[in-house]
N, C-alpha and C positions, 0 to 999 in steps of 0.2 A: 729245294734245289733251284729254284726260279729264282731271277733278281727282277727287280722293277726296272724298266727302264722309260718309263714315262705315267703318266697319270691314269689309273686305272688299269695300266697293262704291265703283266711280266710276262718275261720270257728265260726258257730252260737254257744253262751252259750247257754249250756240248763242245766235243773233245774229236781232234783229227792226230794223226798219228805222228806231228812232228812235235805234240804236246806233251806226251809221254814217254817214261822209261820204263825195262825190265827192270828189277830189283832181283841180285845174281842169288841163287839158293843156296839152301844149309848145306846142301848135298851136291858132288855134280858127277856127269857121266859121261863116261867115252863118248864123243861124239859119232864115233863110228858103229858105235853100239844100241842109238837111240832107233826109233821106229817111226818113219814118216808118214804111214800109209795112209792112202785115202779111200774110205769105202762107202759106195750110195749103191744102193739096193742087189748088195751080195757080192758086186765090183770090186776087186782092190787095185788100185794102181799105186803103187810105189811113189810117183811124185804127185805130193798135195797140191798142183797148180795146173788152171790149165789157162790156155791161151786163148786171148779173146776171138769173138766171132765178127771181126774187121777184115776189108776185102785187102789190107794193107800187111797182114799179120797170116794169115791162114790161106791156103790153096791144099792141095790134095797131096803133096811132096812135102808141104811140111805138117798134114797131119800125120801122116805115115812116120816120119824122122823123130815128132812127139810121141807118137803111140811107141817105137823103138826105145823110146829112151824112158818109158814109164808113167808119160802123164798124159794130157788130154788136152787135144786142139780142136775148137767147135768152129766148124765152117760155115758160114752165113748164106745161106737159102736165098735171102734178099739182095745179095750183091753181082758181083760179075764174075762169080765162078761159074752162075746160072745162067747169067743171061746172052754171054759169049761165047760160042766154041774155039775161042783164042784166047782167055783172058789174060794172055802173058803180053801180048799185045797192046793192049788196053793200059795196063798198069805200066807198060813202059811209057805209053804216051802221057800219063799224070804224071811220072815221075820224071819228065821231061821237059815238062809243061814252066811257062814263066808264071812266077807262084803270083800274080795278078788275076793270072787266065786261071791257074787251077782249077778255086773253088767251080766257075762255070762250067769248064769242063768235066768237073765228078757229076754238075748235076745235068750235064747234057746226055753225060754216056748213063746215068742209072734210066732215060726215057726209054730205054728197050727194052721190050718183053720180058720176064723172065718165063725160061723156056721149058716147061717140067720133063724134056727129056733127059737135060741137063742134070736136074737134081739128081734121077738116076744112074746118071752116066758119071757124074763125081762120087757118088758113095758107094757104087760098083767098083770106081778104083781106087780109090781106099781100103777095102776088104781085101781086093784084089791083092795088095803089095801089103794084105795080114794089118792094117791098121785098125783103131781102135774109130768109128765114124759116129761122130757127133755132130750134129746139125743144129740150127738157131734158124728161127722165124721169126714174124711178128703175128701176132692173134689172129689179125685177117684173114692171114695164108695158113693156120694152123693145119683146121681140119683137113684141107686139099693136101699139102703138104709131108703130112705126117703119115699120110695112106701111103705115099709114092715113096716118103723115104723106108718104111717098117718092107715094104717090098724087095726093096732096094737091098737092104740088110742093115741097114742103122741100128747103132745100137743105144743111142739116147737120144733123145729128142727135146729141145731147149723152145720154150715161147718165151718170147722176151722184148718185153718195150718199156718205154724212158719210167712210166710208173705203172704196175698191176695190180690191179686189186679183186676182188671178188665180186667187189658191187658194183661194176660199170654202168652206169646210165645214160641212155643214150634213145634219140626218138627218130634220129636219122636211120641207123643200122642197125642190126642185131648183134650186140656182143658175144664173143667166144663165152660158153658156160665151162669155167675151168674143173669143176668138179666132176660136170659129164665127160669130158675131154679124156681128164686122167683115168678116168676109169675105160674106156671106152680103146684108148689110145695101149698097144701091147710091147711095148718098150716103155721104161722109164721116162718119165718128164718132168724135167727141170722147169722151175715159173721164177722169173722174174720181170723187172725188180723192185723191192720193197724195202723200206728202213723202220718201219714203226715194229712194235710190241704186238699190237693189235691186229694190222694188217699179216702177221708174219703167223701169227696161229689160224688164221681165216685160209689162209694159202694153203698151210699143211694140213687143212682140215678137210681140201681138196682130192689129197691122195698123193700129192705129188711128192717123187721122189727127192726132192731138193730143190732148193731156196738160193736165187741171186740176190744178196746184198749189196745196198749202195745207189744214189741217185746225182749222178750228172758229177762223177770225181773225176772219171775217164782222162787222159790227156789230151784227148781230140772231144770230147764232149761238151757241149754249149745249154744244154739244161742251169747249168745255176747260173750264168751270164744271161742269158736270154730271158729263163724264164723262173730266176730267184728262186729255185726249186732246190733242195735237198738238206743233207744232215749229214756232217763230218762222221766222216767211216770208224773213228773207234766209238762212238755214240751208238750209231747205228747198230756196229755189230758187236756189240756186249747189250742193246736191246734186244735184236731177232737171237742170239747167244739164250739169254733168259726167257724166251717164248719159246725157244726149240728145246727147253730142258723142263717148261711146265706142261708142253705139249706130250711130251718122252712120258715125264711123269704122272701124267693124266691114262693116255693110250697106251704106253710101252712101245709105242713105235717112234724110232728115230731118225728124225728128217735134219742132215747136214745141211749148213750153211756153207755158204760159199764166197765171204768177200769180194766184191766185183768192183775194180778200179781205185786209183788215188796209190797206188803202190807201184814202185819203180826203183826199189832196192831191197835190199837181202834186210836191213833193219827191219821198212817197212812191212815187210812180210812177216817177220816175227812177232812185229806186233800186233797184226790181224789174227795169228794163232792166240793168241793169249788173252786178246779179246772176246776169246770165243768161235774162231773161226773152224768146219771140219778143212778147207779147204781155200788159196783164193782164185780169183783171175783177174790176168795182168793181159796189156797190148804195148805200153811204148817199150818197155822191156825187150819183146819178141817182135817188135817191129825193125831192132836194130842188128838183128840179127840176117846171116850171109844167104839162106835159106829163106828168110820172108822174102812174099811174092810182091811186096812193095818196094823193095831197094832201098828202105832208110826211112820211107817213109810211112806213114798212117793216116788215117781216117775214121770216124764212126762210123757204127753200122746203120750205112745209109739211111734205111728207111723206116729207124727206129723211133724220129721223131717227126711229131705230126707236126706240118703246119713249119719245119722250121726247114732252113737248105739244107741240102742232100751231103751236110760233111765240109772240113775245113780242111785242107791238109796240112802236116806239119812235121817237118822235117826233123828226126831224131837220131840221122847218120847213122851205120852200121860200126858195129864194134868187134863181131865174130861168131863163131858158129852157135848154134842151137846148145851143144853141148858145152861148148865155154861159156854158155851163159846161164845152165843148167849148175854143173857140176865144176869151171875150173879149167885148168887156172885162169885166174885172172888176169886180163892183160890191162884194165884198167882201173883206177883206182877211188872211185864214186860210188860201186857198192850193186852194180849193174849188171854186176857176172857172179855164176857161183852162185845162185840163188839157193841149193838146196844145201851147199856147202854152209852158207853161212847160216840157215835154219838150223842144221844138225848142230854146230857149233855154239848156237844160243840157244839151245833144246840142253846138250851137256852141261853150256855154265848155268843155265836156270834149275838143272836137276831134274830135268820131265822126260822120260824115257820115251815117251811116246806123246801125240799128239794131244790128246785128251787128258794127259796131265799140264801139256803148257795151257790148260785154260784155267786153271789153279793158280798160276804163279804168281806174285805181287806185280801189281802197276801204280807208278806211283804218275802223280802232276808234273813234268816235270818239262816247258816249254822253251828252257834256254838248251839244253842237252845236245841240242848237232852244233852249238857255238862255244860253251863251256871248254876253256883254255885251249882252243883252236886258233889261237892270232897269227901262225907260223904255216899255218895250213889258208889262213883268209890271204895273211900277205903274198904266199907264192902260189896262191888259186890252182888247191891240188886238195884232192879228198873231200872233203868237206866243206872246205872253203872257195870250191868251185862258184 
């Protein structure tokens, strides 16, 4: 699988998702009749996706609006829903801000406190209006964190930074022991993120209920620009795909994946299922949406990477509501609404009645596929040829 590319060294092809195609099945099914559900430890939610944990994407009005419409919005512990008892405030001034000043200002406003009354006063109101409350940290803050939210009534709890692995080493601080964690911790937790084989059974060997895939795809994320870090997401996740099905097969117990980033259409997302995926998560998607607490725009989760500024912003304009961008119709024509619309749709033409059959389906090489006889669509920069 390696090719050389210099003297004494090879290195592995890998595969992102504008590289490939479905190949349409022998069989196909009502699209209205296929089965999207997404289950991590007893959980069903009806939509396979959830929304990332960005202070530009997620507030407490839109995990409530996600939890109403079936899927799942992880609110970031580390950002400014914590550390402000106004953060509607705040995010108006980023999104007001001349995009020179931005970046400084995201990282002037994260120097404030985060305030743990905060933590439980947003996942109180989340419950409160019957939402589904998922939370995101970073390891440092786990353990403090994860007491106040299980209090709170949280009902998963997400540790997540730029890479995790099992074996941290470190002679300055003491690393989170994700194994003691999981077990110790009375809500599900989610650990990310990882893209190897190896690292992805060590993780599930932790306890933990689910696995974030993916390093530095994000649309606001600067991991592979900065620090030449990651593995194109269909690689990735038809490798942790093949550790989550030796791990199954080893224990019986089965730890879903979760694609995390590098997807920003209804294609994309299809072919994150087929690679293997239980589930993905998306942010510029949801960040364009009337409902996010950013107004069009987004950011990473600030304090997910060490050592690097606190977030770029990046303007992805709003296109409409949570549920036109869920379910429909489309008022645009890029592939950026109707996300589950168009999963269900490529579930019927591939023949996979359910989710864990489109990991079955053929994929073929296929890297000209979003240009392939589109000259009508490049000339009048519409669809595809945007």
């Amino acid at each position: 699988m390696a090719e050389w590319i210099g003297i004494g060294r090879r290195a592995r092809r890998c595969y992102g998702f504008d590289e490939i195609a479905l190949v349409p099945g022998a069989q196909t099914v009502n699209p209205n009749e296929v089965d999207t559900t997404f289950e991590i430890d007893g959980k069903k939610f009806p939509v396979p996706i959830l929304a990332a944990a960005m202070d530009g994407v997620v507030d407490v009005e839109f995990a409530v609006e996600m939890s109403k419409l079936g899927g799942i919005a992880v609110l970031n512990l580390d950002g400014v829903q914590t550390r402000y008892e106004n953060p509607d405030k705040v995010l108006e001034q980023i999104s007001k801000a001349d995009p020179h000043a931005a970046t400084q200002l995201i990282q002037s406003i994260y120097t404030t406190p985060i305030k743990e009354k905060l933590i439980s006063k947003r996942i109180a109101e989340i419950k409160k209006k019957k939402g589904t409350a998922v939370v995101s940290c970073i390891p440092a803050h786990a353990e403090k964190y994860s007491k106040i939210s299980i209090e709170a009534g949280a009902d998963l709890f997400i540790v997540q930074s730029t890479v995790t692995t099992t074996r941290h080493i470190s002679k300055e601080y003491k690393s989170l022991d994700l194994a003691k964690f999981c077990k110790a911790t009375k809500i599900p937790v989610i650990l990310g993120n990882c893209v190897t084989y190896e690292t992805t059974v060590e993780l599930m060997e932790t306890g933990a209920a689910g696995l974030l895939i993916g390093v530095g795809p994000g649309a606001a994320c600067t991991t592979r620009g900065v620090l030449g870090i990651g593995v194109p997401q269909v690689t990735a996740t038809v490798d942790a795909a093949s550790a989550r099905d030796f791990y199954f097969k080893r224990t019986g117990r089965y730890v879903p994946i979760i694609t995390d980033g590098g997807m920003n259409r209804g294609g994309d997302i299809c072919r994150a299922f087929a690679c293997g995926a239980d589930a993905v998560m998306i942010g510029s998607s949801f960040a364009r949406a009337k409902e996010a607490p950013g107004r069009g725009y987004h950011w990473g989760m600030a304090t997910s990477h060490v050592n690097l500024p606190r977030g770029t912003r990046i303007y992805v304009g709003t296109t409409g509501s949570l549920k036109e961008i869920l379910f429909g119709p489309a008022k645009v024509d890029d592939g950026s609404q109707n996300l589950v619309g168009a999963l269900k749709t490529s579930m019927g033409s591939l023949g996979a009645q359910n989710l864990k059959e489109m990991h079955d389906v053929e994929i073929i090489i296929a890297p000209s596929i979003q240009t392939e006889g589109k000259i009508f669509q490049v000339g009048q920069r519409v669809g595809m040829g945007k």
